[in-house]
ZAKOL-22291 format. One line per field, with one value per atom (N, C-alpha, C): residue in three letters; atom name; z, x, y; residue number from 1. Coordinates in steps of 0.1 Angstrom, whole numbers, plus 5000, padded with zeros to 4 digits. Example, Ala and Ser with C-alpha at 12.3 -4.5 7.8 and 13.67 -1.06 7.14 Angstrom:
residuo	[ALA_ALA_ALA_SER_SER_SER]
atomo	[N_CA_C_N_CA_C]
z	[5078_5078_5078_5071_5071_5079]
x	[5132_5123_5132_5128_5137_5129]
y	[4943_4955_4967_4978_4989_5000]
num	[1_1_1_2_2_2]
***
This chain:
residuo	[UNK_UNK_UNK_UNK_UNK_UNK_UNK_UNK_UNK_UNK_UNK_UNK_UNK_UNK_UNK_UNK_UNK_UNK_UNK_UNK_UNK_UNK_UNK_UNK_UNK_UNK_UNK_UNK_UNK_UNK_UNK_UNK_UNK_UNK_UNK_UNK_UNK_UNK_UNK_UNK_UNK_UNK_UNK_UNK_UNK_UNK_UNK_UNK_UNK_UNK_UNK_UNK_UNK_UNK_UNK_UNK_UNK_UNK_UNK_UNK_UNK_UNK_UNK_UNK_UNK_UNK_UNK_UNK_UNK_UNK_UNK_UNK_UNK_UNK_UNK_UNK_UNK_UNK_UNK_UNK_UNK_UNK_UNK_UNK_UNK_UNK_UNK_UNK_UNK_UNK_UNK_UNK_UNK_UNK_UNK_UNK_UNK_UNK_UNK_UNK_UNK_UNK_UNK_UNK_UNK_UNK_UNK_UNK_UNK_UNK_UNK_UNK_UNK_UNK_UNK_UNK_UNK_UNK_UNK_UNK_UNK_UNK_UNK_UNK_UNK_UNK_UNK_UNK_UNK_UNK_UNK_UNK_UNK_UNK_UNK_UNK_UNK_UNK_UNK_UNK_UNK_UNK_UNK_UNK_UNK_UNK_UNK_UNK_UNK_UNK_UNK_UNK_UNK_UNK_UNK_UNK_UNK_UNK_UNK_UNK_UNK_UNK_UNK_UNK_UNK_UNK_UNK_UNK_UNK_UNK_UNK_UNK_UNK_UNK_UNK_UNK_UNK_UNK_UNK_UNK_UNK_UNK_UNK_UNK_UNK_UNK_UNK_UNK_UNK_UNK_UNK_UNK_UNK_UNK_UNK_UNK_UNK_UNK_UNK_UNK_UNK_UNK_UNK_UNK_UNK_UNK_UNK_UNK_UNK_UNK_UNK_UNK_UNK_UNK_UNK_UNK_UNK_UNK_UNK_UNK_UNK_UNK_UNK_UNK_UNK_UNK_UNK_UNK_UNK_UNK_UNK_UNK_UNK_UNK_UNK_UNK_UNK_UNK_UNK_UNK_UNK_UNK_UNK_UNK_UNK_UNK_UNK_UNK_UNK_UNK_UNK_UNK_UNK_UNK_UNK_UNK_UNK_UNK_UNK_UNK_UNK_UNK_UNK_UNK_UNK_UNK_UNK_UNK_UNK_UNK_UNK_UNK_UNK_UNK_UNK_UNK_UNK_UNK_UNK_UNK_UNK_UNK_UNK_UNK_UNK_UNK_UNK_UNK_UNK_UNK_UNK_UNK_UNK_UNK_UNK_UNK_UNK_UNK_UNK_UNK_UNK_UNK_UNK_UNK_UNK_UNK_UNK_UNK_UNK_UNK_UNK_UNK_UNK_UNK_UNK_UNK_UNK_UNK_UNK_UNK_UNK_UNK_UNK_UNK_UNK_UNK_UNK_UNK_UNK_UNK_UNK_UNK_UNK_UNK_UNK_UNK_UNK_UNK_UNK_UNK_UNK_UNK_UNK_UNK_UNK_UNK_UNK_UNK_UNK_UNK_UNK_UNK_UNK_UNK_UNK_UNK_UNK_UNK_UNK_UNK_UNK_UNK_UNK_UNK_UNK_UNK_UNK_UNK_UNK_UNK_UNK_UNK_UNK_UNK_UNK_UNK_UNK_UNK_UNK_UNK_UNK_UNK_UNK_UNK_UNK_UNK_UNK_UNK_UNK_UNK_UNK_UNK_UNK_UNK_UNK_UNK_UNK_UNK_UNK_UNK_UNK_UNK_UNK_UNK_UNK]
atomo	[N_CA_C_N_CA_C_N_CA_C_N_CA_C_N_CA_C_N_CA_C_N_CA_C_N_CA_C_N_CA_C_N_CA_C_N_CA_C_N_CA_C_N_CA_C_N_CA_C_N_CA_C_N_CA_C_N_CA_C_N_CA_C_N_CA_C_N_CA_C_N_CA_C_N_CA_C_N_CA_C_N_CA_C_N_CA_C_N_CA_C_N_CA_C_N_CA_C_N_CA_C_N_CA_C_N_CA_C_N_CA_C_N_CA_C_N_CA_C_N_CA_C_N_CA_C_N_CA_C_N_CA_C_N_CA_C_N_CA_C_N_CA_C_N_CA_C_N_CA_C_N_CA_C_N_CA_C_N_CA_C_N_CA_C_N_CA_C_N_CA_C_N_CA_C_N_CA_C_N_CA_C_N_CA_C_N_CA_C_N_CA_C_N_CA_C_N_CA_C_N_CA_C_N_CA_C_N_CA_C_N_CA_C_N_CA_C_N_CA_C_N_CA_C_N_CA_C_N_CA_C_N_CA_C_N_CA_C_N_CA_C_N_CA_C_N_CA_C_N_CA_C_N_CA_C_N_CA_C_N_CA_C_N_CA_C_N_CA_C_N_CA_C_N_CA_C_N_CA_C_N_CA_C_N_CA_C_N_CA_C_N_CA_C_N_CA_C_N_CA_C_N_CA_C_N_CA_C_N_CA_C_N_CA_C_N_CA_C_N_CA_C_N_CA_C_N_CA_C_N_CA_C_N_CA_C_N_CA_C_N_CA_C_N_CA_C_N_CA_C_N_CA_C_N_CA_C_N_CA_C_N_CA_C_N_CA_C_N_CA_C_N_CA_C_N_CA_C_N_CA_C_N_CA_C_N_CA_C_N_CA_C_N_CA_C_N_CA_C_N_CA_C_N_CA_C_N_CA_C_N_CA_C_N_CA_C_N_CA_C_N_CA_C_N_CA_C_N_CA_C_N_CA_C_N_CA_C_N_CA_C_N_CA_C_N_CA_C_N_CA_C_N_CA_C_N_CA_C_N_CA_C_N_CA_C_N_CA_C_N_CA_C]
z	[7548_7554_7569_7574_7589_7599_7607_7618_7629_7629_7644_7651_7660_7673_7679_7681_7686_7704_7714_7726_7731_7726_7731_7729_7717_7715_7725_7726_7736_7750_7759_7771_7772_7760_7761_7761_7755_7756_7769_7777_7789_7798_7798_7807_7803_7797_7787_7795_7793_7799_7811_7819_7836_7841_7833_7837_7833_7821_7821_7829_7836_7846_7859_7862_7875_7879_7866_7864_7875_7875_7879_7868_7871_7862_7871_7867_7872_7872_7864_7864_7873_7881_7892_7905_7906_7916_7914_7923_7926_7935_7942_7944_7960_7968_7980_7993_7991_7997_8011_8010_8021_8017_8009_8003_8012_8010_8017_8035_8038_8046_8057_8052_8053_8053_8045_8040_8052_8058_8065_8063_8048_8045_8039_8043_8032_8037_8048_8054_8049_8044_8033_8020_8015_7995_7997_7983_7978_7976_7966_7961_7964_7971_7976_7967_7967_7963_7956_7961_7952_7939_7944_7932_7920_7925_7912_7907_7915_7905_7893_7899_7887_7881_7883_7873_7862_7872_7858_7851_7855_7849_7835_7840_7828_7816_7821_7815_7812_7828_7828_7833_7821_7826_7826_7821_7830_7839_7847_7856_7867_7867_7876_7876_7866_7862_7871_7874_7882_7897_7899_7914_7921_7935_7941_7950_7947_7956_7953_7941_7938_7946_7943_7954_7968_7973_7991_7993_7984_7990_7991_8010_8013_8007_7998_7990_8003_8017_8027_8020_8016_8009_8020_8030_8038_8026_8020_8009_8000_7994_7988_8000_8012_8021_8025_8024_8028_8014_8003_7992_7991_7991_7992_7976_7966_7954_7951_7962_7957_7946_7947_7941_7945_7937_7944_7940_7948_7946_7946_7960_7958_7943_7941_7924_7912_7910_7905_7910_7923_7922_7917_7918_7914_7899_7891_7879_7877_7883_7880_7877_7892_7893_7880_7877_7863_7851_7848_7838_7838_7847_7846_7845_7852_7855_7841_7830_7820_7810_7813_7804_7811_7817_7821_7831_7838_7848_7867_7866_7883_7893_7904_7916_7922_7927_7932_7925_7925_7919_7927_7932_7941_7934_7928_7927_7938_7938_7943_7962_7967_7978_7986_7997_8005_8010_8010_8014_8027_8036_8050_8052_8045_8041_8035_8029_8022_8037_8044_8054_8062_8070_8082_8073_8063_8063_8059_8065_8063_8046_8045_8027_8022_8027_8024_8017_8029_8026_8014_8010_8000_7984_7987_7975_7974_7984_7981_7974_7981_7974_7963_7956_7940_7931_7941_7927_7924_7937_7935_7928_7928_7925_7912_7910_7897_7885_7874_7865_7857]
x	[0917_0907_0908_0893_0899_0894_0900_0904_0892_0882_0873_0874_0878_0882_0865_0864_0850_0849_0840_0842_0847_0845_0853_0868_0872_0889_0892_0892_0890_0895_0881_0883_0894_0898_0906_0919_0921_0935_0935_0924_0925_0931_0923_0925_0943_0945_0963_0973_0967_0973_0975_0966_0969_0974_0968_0984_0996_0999_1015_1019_1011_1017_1017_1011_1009_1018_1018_1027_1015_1002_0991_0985_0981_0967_0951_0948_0936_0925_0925_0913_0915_0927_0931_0921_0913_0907_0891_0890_0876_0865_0867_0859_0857_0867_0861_0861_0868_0867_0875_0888_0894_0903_0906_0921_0904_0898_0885_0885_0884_0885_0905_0909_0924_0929_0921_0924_0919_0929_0927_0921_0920_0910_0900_0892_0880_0867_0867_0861_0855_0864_0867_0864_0867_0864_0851_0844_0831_0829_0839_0841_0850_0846_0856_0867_0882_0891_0884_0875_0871_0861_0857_0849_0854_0862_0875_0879_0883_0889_0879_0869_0858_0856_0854_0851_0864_0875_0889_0886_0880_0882_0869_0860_0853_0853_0865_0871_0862_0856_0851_0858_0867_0880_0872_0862_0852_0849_0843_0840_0851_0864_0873_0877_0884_0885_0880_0866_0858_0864_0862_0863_0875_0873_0880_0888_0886_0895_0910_0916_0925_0935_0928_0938_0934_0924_0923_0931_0935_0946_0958_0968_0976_0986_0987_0997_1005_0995_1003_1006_0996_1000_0995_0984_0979_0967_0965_0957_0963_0976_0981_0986_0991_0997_0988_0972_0965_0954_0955_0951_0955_0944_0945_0951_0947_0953_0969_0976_0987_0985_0975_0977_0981_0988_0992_0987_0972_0965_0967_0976_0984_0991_0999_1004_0996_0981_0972_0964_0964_0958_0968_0978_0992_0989_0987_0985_0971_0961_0949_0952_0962_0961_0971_0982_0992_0982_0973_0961_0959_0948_0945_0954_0969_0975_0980_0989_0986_0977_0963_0955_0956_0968_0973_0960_0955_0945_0952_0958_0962_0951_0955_0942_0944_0955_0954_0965_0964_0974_0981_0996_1003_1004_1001_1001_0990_0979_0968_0969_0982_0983_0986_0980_0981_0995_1004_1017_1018_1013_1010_1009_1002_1001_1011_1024_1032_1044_1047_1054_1051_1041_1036_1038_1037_1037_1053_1054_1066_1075_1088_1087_1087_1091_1088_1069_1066_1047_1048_1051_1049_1052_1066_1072_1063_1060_1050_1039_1034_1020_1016_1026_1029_1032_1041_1043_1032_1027_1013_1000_1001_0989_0990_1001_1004_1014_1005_1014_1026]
y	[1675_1666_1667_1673_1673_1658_1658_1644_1646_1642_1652_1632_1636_1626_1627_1610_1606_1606_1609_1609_1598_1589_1572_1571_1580_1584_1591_1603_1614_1606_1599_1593_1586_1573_1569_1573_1589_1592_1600_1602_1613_1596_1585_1573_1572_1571_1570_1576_1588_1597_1600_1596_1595_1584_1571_1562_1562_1570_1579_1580_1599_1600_1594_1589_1585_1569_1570_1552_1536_1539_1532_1527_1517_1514_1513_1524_1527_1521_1509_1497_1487_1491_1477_1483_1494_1498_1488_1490_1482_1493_1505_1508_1506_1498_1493_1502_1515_1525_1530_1521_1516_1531_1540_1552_1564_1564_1573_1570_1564_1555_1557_1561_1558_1577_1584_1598_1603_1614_1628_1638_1643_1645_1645_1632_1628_1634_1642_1646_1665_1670_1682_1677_1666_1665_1661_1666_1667_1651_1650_1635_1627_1616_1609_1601_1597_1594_1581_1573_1561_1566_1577_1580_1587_1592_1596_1589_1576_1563_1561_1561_1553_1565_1576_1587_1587_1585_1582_1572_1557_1549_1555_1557_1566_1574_1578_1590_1601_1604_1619_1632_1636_1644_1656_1666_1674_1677_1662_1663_1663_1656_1654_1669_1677_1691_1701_1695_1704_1701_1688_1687_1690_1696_1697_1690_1681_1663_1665_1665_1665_1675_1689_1701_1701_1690_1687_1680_1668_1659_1663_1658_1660_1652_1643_1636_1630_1628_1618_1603_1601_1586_1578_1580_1571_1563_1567_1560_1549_1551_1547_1534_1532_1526_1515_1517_1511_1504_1505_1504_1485_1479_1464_1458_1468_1465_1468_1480_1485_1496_1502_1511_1526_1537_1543_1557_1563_1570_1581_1585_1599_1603_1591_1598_1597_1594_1591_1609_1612_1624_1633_1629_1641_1642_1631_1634_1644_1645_1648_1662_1666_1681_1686_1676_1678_1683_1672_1674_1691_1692_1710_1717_1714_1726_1723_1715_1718_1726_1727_1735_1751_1754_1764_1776_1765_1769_1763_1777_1779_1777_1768_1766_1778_1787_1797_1807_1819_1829_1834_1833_1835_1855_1858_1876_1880_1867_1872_1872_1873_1864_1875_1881_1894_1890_1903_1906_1900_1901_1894_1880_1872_1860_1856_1862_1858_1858_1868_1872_1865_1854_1847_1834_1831_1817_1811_1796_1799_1791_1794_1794_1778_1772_1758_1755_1760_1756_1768_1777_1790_1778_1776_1767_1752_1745_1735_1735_1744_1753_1756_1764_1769_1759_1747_1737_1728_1727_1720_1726_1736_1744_1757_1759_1765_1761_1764_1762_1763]
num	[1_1_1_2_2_2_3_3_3_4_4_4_5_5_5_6_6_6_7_7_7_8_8_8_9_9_9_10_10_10_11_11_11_12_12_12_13_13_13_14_14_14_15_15_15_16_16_16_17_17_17_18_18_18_19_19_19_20_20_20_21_21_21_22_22_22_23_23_23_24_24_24_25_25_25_26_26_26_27_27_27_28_28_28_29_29_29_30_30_30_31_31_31_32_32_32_33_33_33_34_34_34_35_35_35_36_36_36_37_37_37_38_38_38_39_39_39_40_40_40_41_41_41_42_42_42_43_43_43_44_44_44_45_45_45_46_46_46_47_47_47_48_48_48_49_49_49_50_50_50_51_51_51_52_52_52_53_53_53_54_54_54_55_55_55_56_56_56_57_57_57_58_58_58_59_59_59_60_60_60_61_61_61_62_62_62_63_63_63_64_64_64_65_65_65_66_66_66_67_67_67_68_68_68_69_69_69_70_70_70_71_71_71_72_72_72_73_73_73_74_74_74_75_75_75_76_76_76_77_77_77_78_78_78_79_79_79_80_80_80_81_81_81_82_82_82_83_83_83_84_84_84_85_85_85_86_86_86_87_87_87_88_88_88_89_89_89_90_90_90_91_91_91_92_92_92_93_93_93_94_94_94_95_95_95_96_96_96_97_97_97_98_98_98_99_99_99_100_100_100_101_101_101_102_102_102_103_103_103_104_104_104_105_105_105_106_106_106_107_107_107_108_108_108_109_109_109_110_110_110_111_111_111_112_112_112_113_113_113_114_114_114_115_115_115_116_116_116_117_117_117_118_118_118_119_119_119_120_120_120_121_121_121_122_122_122_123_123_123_124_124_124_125_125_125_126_126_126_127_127_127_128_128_128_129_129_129_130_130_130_131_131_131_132_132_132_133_133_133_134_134_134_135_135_135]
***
């Protein structure tokens, strides 16, 4: 007998699962825009840090998947510092990028990285980079 999981199951274990990792509860957001507002660069993401909250609270893991917010953020934590609820958004996006890079989809391919670009940059940012962005 097979088990086919309803999209309301689904969302809820994607919502589960990012407050796992993130150790947040993502419904304590309200949307007020102060982590956007606060971010370096909100100026670069498509979608801003408050609209991922609610797209999490959603549980539109597709759509977050897609977006590129998660690998713009510098994980400064000025968002998280200034966050009227205490929430801590940086580790909330840390989980986002955990999500994909689980389904074993690298943001960038360090094979793919000209020899030159590996020799000028220096190895700290190399090792940052990779753990952030590959799986």
């Amino acid at each position: 007998m097979a088990i086919e999981l309803s999209e309301k199951t689904i969302k809820h274990e994607f919502i589960e699962k990012i407050n796992e990792l993130s150790g947040q509860d993502i419904f304590k957001c309200f949307q007020c825009g102060t982590c956007g507002g606060a971010c370096p660069m909100s100026a670069q993401m498509e979608t801003l840090p408050r609209k991922i909250m609610r797209m999490l609270q959603l549980g539109m893991a597709e759509r977050i998947s897609e977006s590129e917010t998660g690998w713009e953020c510098a994980s400064c934590h000025s968002c998280s510092v200034n966050c009227p609820r205490g929430i801590d958004l940086a580790r909330v996006m840390e989980a986002v990028r955990l999500m994909v890079l689980r389904k074993n989809i690298n943001k960038i391919e360090p094979s793919r990285l000209p020899a030159e670009t590996i020799r000028e940059l220096p190895q700290i940012a190399l090792v940052s980079g990779f753990r952030k962005m590959t799986s």
